[in-house]
C-alpha positions in Angstrom: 123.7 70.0 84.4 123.1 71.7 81.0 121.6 74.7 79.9 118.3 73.6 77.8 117.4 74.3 74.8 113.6 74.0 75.3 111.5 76.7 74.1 107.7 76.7 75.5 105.1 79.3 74.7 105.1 82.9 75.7 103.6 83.4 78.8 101.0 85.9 79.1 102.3 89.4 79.6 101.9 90.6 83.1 101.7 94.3 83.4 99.6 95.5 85.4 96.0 94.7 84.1 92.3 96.3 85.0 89.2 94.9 85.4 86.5 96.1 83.0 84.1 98.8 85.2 86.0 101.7 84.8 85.2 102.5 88.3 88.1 103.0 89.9 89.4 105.3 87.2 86.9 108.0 87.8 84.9 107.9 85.0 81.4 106.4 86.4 78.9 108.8 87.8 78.7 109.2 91.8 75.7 107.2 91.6 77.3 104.0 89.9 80.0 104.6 91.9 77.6 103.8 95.1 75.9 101.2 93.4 78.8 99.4 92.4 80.1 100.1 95.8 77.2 98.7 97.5 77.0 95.6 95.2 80.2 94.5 96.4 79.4 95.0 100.0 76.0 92.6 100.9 76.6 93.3 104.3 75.2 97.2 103.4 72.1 96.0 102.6 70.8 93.0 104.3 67.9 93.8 106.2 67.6 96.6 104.6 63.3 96.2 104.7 62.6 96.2 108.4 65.3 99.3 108.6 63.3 101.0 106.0 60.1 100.5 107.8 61.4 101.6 110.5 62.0 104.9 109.0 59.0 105.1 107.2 57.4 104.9 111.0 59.8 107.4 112.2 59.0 109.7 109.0 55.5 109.8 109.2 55.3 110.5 113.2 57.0 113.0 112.1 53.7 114.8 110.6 51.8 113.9 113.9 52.2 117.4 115.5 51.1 119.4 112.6 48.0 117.7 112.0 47.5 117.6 115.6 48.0 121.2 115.6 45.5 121.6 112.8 43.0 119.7 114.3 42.9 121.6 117.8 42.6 124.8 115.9 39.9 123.9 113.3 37.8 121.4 115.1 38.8 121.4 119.2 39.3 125.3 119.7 36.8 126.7 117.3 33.6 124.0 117.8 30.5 125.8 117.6 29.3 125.0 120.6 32.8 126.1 122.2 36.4 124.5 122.8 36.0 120.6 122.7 38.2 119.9 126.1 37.5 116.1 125.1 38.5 116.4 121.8 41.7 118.4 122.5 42.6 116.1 125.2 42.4 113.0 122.9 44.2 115.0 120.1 47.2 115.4 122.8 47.4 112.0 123.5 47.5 110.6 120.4 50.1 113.2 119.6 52.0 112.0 122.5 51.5 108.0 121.9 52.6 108.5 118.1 55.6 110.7 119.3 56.5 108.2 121.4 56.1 105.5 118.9 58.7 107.5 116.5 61.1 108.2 119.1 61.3 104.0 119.5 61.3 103.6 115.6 63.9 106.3 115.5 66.2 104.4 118.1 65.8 100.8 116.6 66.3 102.4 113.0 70.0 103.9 114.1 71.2 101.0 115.9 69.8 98.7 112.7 71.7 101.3 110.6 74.9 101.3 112.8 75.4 97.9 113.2 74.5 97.1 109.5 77.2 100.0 108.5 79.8 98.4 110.4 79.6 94.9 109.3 79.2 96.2 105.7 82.7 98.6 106.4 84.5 96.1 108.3 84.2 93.6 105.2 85.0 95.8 103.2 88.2 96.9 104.9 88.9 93.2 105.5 88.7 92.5 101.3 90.5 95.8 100.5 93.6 94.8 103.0 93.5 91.2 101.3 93.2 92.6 97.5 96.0 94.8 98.1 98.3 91.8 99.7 97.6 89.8 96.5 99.1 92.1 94.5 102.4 91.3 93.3 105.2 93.3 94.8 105.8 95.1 91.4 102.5 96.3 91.3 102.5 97.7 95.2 106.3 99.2 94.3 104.3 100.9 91.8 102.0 102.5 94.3 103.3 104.3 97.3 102.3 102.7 100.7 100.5 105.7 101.8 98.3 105.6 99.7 97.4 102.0 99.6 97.3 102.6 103.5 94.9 105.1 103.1 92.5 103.8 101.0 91.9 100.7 103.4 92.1 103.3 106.3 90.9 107.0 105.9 89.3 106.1 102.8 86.9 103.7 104.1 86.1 105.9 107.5 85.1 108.6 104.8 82.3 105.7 104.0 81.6 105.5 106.9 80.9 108.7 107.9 78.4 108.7 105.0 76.9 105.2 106.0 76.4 106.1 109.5 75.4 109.7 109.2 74.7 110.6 105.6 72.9 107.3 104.9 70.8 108.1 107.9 69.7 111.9 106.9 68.9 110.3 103.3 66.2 107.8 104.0 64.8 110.1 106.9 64.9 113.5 104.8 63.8 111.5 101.5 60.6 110.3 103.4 60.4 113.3 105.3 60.0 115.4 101.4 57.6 113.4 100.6 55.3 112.9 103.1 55.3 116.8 104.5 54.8 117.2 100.2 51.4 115.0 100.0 50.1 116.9 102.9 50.8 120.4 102.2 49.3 119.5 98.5 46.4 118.1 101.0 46.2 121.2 103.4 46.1 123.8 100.0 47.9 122.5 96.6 48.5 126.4 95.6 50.9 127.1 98.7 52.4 123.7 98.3 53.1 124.7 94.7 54.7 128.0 95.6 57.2 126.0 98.0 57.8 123.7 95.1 58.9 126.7 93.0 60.4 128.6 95.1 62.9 125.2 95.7 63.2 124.2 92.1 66.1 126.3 91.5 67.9 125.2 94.4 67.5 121.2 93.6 68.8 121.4 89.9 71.8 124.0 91.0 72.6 121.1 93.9 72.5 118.5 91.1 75.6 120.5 89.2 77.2 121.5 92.2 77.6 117.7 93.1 80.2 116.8 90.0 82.4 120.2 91.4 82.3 118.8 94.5 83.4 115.6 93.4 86.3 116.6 91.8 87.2 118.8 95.0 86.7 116.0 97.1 88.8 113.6 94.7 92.0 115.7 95.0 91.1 116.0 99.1 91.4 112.3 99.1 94.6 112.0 96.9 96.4 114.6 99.0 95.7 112.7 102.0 97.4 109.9 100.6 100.5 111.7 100.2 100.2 112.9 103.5 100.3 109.5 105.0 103.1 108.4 102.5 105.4 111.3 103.7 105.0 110.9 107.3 105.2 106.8 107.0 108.7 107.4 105.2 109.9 110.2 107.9 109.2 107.3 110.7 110.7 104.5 109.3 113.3 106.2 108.1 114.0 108.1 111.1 117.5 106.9 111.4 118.8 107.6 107.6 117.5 111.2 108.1 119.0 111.7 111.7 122.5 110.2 110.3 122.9 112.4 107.0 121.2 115.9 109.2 118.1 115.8 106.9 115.7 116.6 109.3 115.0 120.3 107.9 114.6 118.9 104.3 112.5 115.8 106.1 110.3 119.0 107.6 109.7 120.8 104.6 108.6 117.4 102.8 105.7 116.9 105.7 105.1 120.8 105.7 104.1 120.8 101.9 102.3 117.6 102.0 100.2 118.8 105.2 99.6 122.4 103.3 98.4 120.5 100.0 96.0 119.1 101.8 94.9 121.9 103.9 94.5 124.0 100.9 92.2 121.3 98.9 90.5 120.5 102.2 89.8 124.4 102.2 88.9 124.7 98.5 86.1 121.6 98.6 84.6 123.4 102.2 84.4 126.9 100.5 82.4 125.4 98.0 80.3 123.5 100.4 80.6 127.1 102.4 78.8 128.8 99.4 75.4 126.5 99.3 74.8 127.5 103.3 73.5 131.3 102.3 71.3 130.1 99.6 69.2 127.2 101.4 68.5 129.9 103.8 67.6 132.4 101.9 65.2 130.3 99.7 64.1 128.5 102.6 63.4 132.2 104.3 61.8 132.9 100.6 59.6 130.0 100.6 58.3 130.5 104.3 57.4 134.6 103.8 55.6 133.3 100.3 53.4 131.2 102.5 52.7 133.6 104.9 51.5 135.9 102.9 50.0 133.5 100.5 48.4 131.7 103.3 47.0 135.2 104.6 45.6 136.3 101.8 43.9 133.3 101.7 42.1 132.8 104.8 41.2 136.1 104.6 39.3 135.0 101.3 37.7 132.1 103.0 39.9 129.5 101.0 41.8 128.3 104.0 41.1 128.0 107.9 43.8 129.2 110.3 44.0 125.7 111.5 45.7 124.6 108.0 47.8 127.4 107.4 49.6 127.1 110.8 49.9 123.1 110.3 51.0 124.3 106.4 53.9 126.9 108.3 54.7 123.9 110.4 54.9 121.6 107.4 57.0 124.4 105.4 59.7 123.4 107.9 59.5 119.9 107.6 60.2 120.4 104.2 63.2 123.2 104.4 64.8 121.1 107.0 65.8 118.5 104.2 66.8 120.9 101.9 69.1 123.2 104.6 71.1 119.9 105.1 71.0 118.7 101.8 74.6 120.3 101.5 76.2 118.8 104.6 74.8 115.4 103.4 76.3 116.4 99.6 79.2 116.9 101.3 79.5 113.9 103.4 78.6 111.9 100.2 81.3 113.5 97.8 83.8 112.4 100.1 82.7 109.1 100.4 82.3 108.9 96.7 85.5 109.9 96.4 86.9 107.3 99.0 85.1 104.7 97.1 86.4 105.3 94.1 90.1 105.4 95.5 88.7 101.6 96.9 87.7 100.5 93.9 90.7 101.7 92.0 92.4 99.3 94.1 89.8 96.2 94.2 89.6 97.1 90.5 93.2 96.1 89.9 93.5 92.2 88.7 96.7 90.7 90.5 98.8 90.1 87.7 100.7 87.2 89.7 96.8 85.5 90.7 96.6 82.3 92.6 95.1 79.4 90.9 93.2 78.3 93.9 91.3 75.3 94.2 92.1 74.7 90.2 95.8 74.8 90.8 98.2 71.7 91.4 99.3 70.3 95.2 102.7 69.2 94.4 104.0 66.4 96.6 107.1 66.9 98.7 110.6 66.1 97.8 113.9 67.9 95.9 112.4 70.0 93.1 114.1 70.1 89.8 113.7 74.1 88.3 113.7 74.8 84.5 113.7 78.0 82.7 112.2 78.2 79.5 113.3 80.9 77.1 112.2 83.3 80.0 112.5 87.3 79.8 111.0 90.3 82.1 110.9 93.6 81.6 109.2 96.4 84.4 106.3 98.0 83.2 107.7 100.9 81.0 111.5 100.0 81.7 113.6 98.1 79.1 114.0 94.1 79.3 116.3 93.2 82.4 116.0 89.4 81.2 116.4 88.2 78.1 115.7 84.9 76.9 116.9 82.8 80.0 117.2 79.2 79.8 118.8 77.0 82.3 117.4 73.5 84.1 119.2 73.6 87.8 118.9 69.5 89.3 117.3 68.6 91.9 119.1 68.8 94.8 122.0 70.8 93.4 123.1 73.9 95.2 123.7 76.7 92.7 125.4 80.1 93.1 124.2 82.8 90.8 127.2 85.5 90.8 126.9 88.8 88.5 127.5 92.8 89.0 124.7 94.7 90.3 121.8 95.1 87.6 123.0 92.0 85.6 119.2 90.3 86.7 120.3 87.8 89.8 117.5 89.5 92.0 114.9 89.7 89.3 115.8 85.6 88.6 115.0 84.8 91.9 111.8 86.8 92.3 110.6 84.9 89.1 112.2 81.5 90.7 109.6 82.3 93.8 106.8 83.6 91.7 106.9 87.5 93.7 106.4 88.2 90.3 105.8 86.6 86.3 107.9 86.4 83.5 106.9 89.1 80.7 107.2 86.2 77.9 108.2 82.5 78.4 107.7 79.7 81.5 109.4 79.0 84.8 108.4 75.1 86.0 109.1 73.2 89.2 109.4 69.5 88.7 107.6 70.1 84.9 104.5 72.2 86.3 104.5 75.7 85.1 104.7 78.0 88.0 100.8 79.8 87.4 99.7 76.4 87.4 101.1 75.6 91.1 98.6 76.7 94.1 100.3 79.4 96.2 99.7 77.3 99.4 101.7 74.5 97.8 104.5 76.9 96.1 104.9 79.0 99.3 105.4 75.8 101.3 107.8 74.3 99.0 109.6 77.2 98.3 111.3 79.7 100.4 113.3 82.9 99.4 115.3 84.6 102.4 115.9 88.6 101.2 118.9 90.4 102.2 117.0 92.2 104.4 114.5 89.5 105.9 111.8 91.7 107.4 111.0 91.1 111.1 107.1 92.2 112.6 107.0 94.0 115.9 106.7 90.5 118.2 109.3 87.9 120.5 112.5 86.3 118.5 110.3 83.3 119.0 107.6 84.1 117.1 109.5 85.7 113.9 111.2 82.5 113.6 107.5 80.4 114.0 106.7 82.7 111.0 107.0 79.9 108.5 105.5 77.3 110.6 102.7 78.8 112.9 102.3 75.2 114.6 106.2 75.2 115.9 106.8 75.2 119.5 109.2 77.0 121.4 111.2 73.6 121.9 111.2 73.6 118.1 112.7 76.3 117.7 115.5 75.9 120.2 116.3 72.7 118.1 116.5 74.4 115.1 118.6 77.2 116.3 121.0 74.7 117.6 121.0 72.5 114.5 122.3 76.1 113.5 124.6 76.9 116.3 122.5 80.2 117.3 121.8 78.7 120.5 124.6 80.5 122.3 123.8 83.7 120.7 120.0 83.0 121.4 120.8 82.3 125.4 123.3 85.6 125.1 119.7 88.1 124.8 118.0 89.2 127.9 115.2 87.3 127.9 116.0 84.7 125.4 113.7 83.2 122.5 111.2 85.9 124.3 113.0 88.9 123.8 111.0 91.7 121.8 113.0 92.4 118.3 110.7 95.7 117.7 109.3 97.1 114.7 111.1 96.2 111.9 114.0 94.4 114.3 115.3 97.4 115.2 116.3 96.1 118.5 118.8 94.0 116.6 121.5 94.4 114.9 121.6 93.9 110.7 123.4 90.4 111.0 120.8 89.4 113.6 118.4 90.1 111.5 120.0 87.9 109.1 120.4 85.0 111.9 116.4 85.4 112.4 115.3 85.0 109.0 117.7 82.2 108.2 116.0 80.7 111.1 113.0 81.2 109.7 113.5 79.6 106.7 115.4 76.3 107.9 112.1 75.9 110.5 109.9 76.4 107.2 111.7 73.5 105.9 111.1 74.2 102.3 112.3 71.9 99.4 113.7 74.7 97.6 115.9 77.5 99.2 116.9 81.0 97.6 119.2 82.5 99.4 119.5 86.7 98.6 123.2 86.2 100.0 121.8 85.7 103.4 125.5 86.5 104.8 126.3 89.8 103.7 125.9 91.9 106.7 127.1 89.1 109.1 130.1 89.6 110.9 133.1 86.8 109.6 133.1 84.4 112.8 129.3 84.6 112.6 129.6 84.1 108.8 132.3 80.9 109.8 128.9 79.1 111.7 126.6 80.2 109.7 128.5 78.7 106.3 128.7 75.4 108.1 125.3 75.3 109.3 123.9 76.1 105.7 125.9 72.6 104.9 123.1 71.1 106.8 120.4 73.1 105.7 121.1 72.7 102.0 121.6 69.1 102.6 118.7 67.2 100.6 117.1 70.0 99.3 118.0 72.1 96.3 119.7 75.7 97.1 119.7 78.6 95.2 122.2 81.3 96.3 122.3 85.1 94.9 126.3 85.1 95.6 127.8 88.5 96.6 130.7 86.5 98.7 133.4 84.9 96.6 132.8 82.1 99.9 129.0 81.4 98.2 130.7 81.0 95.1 132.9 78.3 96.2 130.6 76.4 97.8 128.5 76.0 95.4 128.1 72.9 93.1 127.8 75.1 90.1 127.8 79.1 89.4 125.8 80.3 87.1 126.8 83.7 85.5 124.7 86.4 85.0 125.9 89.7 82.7 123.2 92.0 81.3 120.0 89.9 81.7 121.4 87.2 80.3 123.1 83.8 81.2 126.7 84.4 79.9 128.8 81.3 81.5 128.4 78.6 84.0 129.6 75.0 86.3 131.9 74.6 89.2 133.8 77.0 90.3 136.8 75.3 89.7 136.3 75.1 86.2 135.1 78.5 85.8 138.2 81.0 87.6 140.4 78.9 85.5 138.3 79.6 81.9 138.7 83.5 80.4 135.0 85.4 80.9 132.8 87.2 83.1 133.3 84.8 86.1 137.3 84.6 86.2 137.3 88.7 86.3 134.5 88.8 88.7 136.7 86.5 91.0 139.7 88.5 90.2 137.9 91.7 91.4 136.4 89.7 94.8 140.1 88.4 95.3 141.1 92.1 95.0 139.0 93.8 97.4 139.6 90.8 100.7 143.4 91.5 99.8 143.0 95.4 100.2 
């Protein structure tokens, strides 16, 4: 094996990259913000026409009563031959049929709204969860899980709130304006005027008091965020603060997160706070202005008593609107500012994408890897690999040794495509890795982290992780091809017992068995190994040594050595020292040759005879 010379054109950088709407950053209006919103959800909207006939119905029943009032007044009650008992009568009952009529249009409206909200939120939580699990892990390191957790949680059930209920008091108040507007303009267009003008004021001061509010409600949703992000860390870290007595510093962490958001929860409600007083008071303006309009009126002769109470009772069709206008505004900044926080999120391209259905299925069998004149640097950091070429055989097992920091890790995360080279091409058996489908790459390809993660479910399971279809019976055998079968029968309740969140029921070099478990049941063609080993005790690190023999048999291994044992049985080391390749073959060859390897070994030898 040789190191290559090939040179192959820079790859696209891969920093973290944004789509072109600009939503997610804040800038659009609250109304784009919804539209866009709503564009990407269909669900929102489908049926949207019988729903909004439905509230027309229930709108315009709303008027019944007035006019019914009106009527009794001017033409049952005050009949010049006497009170019309017939008319009256008739008058009640059709009041009472159309009331009756809205009450069902009402009903069939919310439920149409409910269920339409909740398929539309449910999607949308669905294709948040998924964008955010494309992203690469350098782009979620980048973000703290909070606050991606709280954008497909809190965030979206401040939508909601503002689908369900906000929504709702939209279409129903926006009818209701209008309608109780054509009539009083019907009933007397002078008094209907005064209301107009007495409102005016109100409705352009609401219009600038939305962007404060949006702001306010912005920072309300950051803060909660945080919130989540502290009190995640304090859980799963429980143990790291309990063993170094951190739990006062722990307290005041949570304590300042939880009063950041109180006090911008408080600032965004006093301003909402300050809009109560005023709809009252113009809405108590805008009702005495008719009275004594009105008054002054009939008294003229210019309108009957009938239409001035039906106007009174029309005033407060009108004001009702208006009076929760703000709660509504309120409702609608937060969800505005939870779709933005969304957005930000759906708005962020995966720099590592999957090439999908255009990508190439590559057929099973030993892969051959080649570097070509690869480096990476993290957005904003200095270049941690520079200019790495190497072709590793098929089939050959490879240790890469280094100190810490000297780009092992960040080789293998590029090996396994977690993330993409900043300039330069990684290929498996010739195909450039962006070109490779994920399904095909994750199935041919497996890396096993030092600290294999393990999800709140039986051994069994976590070790069927790679290979959904496996049976219990195939994961005994594979455990025995291992020799974990006596450590597998020495658990309470065998390939059943619970390993709790994170595998905290087991020990480190458990954890380590179960995700080498994992990974031989997965089968893969090419194996990365984050030095598997290291927290293994030595007569568990004696089996496990022999069973990885098997398990690299056939297939080509790639071992991030931290164990001078690795580096020994490996078929060839390859040296890493600052970012860059510096020596490599056997081992033999290499402790015997002056350079980075022969004083790496010296220092190993050092430390097991200490």
């Amino acid at each position: 094996m040789t190191v290559t010379d090939t040179k192959a054109a820079d790859a696209e950088p891969t920093a973290n990259r944004r789509g072109g709407t600009g939503i997610g950053t804040g800038k659009a209006s609250g109304l784009a913000t919804l539209r866009t919103g709503l564009s990407l959800t269909p669900e929102f909207h489908r049926g949207i026409g019988v729903t909004l006939a439905l509230a027309f119905v229930a709108t315009v029943g709303r008027v019944v009563v007035p006019v019914a009032v009106q009527q009794t007044l001017d033409r049952g009650l005050s009949s010049p031959g006497g009170p019309d008992i017939g008319f009256i009568r008739t008058a009640v009952l059709v009041c009472g049929a159309a009331v009756l009529v809205t009450a069902l249009a009402a009903y069939r409206m919310n439920v149409r709204l409910y269920r339409t909200s909740e398929s539309g939120l449910a999607a949308l939580r669905v294709r948040a969860f998924r964008h955010v699990h494309d992203l690469s892990t350098l782009t979620q390191s980048a973000e703290r899980r909070g606050g991606l957790v709280s954008r497909v949680t809190t965030d979206v059930d401040q939508i909601s709130n503002f689908m369900q209920y906000g929504g709702l008091m939209i279409i129903i108040a926006g009818g209701q304006l209008v309608v109780a507007s054509v009539l009083m303009l019907i009933y007397s267009w002078p008094l209907a005027l005064l209301v107009w003008v007495v409102f005016l004021p109100l409705a352009f001061t609401l219009r600038y008091f939305q962007r404060w509010l949006s702001r306010a409600y912005g920072v309300v949703r950051e803060r909660v965020g945080e919130m989540l992000s502290a009190v995640g860390e304090s859980v799963v870290g429980a143990s790291v603060i309990r063993a170094y007595g951190a739990e006062d510093r722990t307290a005041r962490r949570i304590d300042a997160s939880v009063d950041s958001y109180r006090d911008a929860q408080t600032r965004a409600q006093t301003l909402v706070a300050a809009t109560f007083p005023s709809t009252e008071l113009v809405a108590a303006l805008a009702t005495a202005g008719v009275v004594v309009a009105g008054t002054a009126m009939g008294v003229g002769g210019h309108l009957t008593a009938g239409r001035l109470v039906a106007f009174l009772f029309l005033v407060t069709l009108f004001v009702s609107p208006m009076q929760v206008a703000t709660e509504v505004l309120t409702d609608a900044q937060n969800a505005i500012a939870g779709w933005r926080r969304v957005l930000d999120v759906l708005d962020t391209e995966p720099d590592v994408a999957d090439p999908g259905e255009d990508g190439v299925e590559l057929p099973r069998g030993a892969i051959e890897v080649v570097f070509d004149d690869v480096s990476f640097a993290y957005p904003g950091g200095p270049t941690v690999l520079h200019e790495v070429s190497a072709r590793i055989a098929p089939r050959a097992r490879v240790a890469i040794v280094g100190e810490t920091g000297s780009g092992k890790t960040t080789f293998a995360k590029l090996l396994t495509r977690l993330m993409d080279p900043t300039s330069g091409r990684v290929r498996i058996d010739g195909v450039p890795l962006p070109e490779v489908r994920f399904s095909s790459l994750r199935e041919r390809i497996v890396m096993v982290p030092q600290d294999g993660y393990l999800f709140d479910a039986t051994l069994a399971d976590n070790i069927r992780y790679g290979r959904p279809g496996a049976t219990d019976e195939d994961v005994l055998l594979a455990l025995t091809e291992l020799g974990l079968a006596d450590w597998v029968e020495s658990l309470p309740d065998g390939l059943g017992s619970a390993v709790g969140q994170r595998g905290e029921s087991l020990s480190a070099g458990e954890r380590q068995l179960v995700a080498l478990a994992r990974a031989y049941l997965a089968d893969p063609d090419l194996l990365v190994l984050d030095e598997a080993t290291s927290a293994v005790d030595p007569a568990t690190e004696v089996r496990l040594q022999r069973a990885l023999e098997g398990i690299t048999r056939g297939r080509t291994a790639i071992s991030i050595a931290h164990r001078l044992s690795t580096a020994e049985a490996a078929d060839e080391v390859i040296v890493f020292d600052r970012g860059r390749i510096v020596q490599r073959g056997p081992h033999a060859e290499l402790v015997e040759r002056p350079g980075r390897y022969a004083e790496l070994y010296a220092s190993w030898a050092a430390q097991l005879r200490s």
